[in-house]
C-alpha positions as CSV (number, residue, x, y, z in Angstrom):
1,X,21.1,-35.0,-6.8
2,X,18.8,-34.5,-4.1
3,X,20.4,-31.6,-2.4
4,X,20.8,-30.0,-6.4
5,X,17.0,-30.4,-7.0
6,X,16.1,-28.3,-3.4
7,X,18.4,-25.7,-4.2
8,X,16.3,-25.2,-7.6
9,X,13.0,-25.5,-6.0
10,X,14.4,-22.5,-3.5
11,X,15.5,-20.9,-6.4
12,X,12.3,-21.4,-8.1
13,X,10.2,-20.5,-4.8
14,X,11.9,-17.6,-4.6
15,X,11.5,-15.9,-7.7
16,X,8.2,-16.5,-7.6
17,X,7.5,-14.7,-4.6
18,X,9.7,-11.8,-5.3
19,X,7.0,-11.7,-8.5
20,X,4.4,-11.7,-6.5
21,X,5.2,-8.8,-3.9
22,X,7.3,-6.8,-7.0
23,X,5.3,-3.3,-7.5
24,X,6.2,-1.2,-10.5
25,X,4.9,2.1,-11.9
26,X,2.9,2.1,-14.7
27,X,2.1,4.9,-17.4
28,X,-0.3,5.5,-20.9
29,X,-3.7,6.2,-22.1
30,X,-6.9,4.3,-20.6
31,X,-7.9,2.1,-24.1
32,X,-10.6,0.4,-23.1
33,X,-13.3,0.5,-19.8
34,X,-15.4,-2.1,-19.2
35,X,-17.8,-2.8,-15.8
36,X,-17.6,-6.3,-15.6
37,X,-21.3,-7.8,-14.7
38,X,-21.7,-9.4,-11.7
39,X,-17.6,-8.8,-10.2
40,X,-18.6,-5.2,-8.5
41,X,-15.5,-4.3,-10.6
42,X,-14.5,-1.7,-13.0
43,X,-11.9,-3.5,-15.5
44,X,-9.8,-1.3,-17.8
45,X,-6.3,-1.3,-19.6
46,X,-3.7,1.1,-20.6
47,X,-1.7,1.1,-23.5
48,X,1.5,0.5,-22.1
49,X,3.4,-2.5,-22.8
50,X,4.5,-3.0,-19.0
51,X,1.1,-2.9,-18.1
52,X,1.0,-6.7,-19.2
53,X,4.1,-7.9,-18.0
54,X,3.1,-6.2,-14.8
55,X,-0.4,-7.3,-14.6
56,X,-1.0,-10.5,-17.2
57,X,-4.4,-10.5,-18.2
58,X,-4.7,-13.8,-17.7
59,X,-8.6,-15.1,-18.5
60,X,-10.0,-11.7,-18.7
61,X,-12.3,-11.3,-21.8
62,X,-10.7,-8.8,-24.3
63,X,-7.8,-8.6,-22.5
64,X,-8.6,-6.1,-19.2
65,X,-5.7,-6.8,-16.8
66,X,-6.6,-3.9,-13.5
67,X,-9.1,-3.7,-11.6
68,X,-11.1,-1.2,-9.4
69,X,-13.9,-1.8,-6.8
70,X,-16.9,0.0,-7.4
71,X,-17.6,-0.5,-3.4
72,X,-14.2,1.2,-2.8
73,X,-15.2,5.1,-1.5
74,X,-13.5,7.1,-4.1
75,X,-14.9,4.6,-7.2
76,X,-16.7,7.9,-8.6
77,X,-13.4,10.4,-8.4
78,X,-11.4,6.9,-10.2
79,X,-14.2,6.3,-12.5
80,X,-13.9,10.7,-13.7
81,X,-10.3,10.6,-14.3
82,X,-10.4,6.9,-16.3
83,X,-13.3,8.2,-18.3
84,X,-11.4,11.7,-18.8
85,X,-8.2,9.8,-19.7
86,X,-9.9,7.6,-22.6
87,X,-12.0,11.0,-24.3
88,X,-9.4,13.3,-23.8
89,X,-6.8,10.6,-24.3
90,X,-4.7,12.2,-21.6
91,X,-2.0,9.5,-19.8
92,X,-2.8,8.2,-16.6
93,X,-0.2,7.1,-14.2
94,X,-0.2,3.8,-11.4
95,X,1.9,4.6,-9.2
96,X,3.3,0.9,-6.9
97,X,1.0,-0.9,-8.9
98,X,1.1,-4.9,-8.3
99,X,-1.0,-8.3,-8.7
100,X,-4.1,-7.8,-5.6
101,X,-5.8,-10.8,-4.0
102,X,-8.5,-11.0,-6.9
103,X,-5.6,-12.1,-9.6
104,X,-5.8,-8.7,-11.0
105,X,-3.8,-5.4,-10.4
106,X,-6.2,-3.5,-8.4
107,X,-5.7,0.2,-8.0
108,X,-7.2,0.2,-4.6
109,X,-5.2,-2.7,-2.9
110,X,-1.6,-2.2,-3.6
111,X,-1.1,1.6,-5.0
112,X,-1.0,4.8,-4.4
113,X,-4.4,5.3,-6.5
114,X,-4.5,7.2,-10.0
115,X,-2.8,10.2,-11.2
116,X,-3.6,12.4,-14.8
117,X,-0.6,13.3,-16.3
118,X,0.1,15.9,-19.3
């Protein structure tokens, strides 16, 4: 019994991790934008449903599950092409996207940074 419950906890252990390290592209329109007071964090979410099963929002108020610095050195070309995405409701694309060390995706941490699409 003993040697049946470790193999599940490996099992278990495993899965997790391979969660954890997992990247996945992401597509769809910027729906919402929010700088978060406080976090030196621009919070948004995209309309696609990966983009939850990918990056949970977890506590977030109203449901913002990705994240981008403000102190990172390209935070005003991001901060263009989310605000063009939402007005002109043109798709944006996250390209190796994955959970970052603050418990959100972060564009700057883990991807290859933010693309328009048409």
């Amino acid at each position: 019994m003993r040697k049946l419950f470790s193999r599940f906890f490996i099992c278990v252990f495993l899965v997790a991790l391979s969660q954890l390290v997992m990247a996945a592209d992401l597509a769809g329109n910027v729906t919402a934008i929010w700088l978060a007071p406080n976090s030196n964090k621009l919070m948004f979410k995209i309309d696609s449903p990966a983009s939850t099963t990918v990056c949970p929002p977890g506590n977030s108020w109203y449901g913002f599950n990705i994240a981008l610095p403000t102190s990172h050195p390209n935070f005003p070309y991001y901060y263009g092409l989310l605000t063009t995405s939402m007005s002109k409701n043109i798709a944006v694309y996250l390209g190796g996207i994955s959970i970052g060390s603050s418990g959100f995706c972060e564009v700057t941490e883990n991807n290859y940074g933010i693309v328009l699409t048409k």
